[in-house]
C-alpha positions in Angstrom: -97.1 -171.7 84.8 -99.2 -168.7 84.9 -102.7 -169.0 85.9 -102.3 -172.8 86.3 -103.4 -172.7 90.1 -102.1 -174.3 93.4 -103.9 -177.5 92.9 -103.2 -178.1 89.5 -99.6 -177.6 89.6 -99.3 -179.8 92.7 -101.4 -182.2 91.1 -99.8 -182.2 87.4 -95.9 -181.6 88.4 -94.7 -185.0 88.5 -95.7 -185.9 84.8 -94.0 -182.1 83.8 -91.0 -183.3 85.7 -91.2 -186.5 84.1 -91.7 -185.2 80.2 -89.0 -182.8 81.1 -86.4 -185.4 82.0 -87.6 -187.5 78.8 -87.4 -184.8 76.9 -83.8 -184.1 77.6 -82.5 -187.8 77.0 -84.6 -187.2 73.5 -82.4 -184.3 72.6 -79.3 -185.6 73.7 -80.3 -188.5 71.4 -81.2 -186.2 68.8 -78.4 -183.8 69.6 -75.9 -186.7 68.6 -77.5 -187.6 65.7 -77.8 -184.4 64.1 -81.5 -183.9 64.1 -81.3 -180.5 63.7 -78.6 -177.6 63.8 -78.6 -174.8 65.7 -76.9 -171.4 63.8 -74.6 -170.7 66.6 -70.8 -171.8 65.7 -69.9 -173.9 68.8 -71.9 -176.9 69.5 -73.7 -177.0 72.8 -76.0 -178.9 74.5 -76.9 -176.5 77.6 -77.0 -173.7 75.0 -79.1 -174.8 72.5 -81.4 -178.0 73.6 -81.8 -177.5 77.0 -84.0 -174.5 76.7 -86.2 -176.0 74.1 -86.7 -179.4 76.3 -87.4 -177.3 79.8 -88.8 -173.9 78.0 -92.1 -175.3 76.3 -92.4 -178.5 77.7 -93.6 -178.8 81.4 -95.4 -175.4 81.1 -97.6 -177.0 78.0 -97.9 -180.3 79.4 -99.2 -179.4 82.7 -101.8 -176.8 80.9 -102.7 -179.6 78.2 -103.6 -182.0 81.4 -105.1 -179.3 83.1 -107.6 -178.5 80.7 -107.8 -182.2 78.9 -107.3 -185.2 81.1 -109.5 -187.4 81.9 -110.9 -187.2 77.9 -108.0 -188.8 76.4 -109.4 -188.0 72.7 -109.7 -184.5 73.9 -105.7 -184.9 75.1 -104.9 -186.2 72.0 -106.3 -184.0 69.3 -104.8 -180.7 71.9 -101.4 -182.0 71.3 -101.6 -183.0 68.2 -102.5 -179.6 67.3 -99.5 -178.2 69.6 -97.2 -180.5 67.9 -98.3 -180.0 64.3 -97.8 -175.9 65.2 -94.2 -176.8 66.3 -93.6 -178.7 63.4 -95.0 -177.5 60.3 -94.5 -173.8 61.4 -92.8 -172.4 64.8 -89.7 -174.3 63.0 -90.2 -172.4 60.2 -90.1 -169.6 61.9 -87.3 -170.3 64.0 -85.2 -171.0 60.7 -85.7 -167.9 59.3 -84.8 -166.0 61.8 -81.6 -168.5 62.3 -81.7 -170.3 65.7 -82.6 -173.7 64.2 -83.1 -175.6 61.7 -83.6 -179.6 60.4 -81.3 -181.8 59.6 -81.9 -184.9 59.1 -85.5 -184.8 59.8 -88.6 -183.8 57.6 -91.3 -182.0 59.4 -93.4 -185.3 59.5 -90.9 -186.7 61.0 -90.4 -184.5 63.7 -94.1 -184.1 64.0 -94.0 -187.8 64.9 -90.9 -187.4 67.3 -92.9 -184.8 69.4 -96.3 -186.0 69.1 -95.2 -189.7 70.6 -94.2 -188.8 74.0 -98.4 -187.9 74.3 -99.2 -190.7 75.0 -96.5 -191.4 77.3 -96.8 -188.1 79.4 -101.1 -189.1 79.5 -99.9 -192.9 80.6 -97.5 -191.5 83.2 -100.3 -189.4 84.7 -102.8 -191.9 84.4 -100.5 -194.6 86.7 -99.5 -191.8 89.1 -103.2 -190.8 89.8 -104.2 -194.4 89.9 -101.4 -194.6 92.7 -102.0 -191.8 94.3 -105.9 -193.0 94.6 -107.0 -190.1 92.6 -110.5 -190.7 90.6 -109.3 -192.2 87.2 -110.4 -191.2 84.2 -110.1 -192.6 80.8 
């Protein structure tokens, strides 16, 4: 949240809250379908998911809509880039140094499960600043 400023966190929090709170129902979802396993012997959710859904997730929302909304191509090709990093090679990463790895996912696939809730963190902002009676951009 560093460097984020005042207004911009007062102005972006909702939609962080709301990603956040999606994000967890995802990886409880995900969790139960064995999406990917964690190294750790005992199974569990608070342990292992819950970090990764609040950790990265408002922080890099609110900073992608700080710096990109209101040019939703701009938004898009940001997080697509995020999400392809996290996908294709933070996982990597995180495999070989045994927190996590896939399961039952390929890295295209869990591109795609990232990258999707986008456009529904951009919608969500765009219909809480049209509420608000904020100046909308699209």
């Amino acid at each position: 949240m560093l460097f984020i400023g005042k207004r911009s966190f007062k102005r972006y929090s909702i939609a962080g809250v709301f990603i956040i709170v999606f994000e967890i129902i995802n990886h409880m979802y995900g969790h139960k379908r064995n999406w990917w396993k964690f190294y750790n012997k005992r199974k569990s959710f608070v342990r292992d998911e819950l970090p990764f859904s609040i950790g990265p997730y408002m922080p890099l929302s609110m900073w992608l809509l700080k710096i990109s909304y209101g040019n939703f191509k701009k938004f898009i090709t940001l997080n697509a880039i995020a999400d392809g990093l996290f996908a294709f090679f933070l996982i990597d990463v995180l495999k070989r140094i045994k927190i996590i790895r896939l399961n039952k996912l390929s890295h295209i696939q869990f591109f795609f499960y990232l990258h999707y809730k986008t456009y529904l963190l951009y919608g969500f902002q765009f219909l809480f600043e049209k509420w608000r009676g904020y100046r909308v951009y699209m």
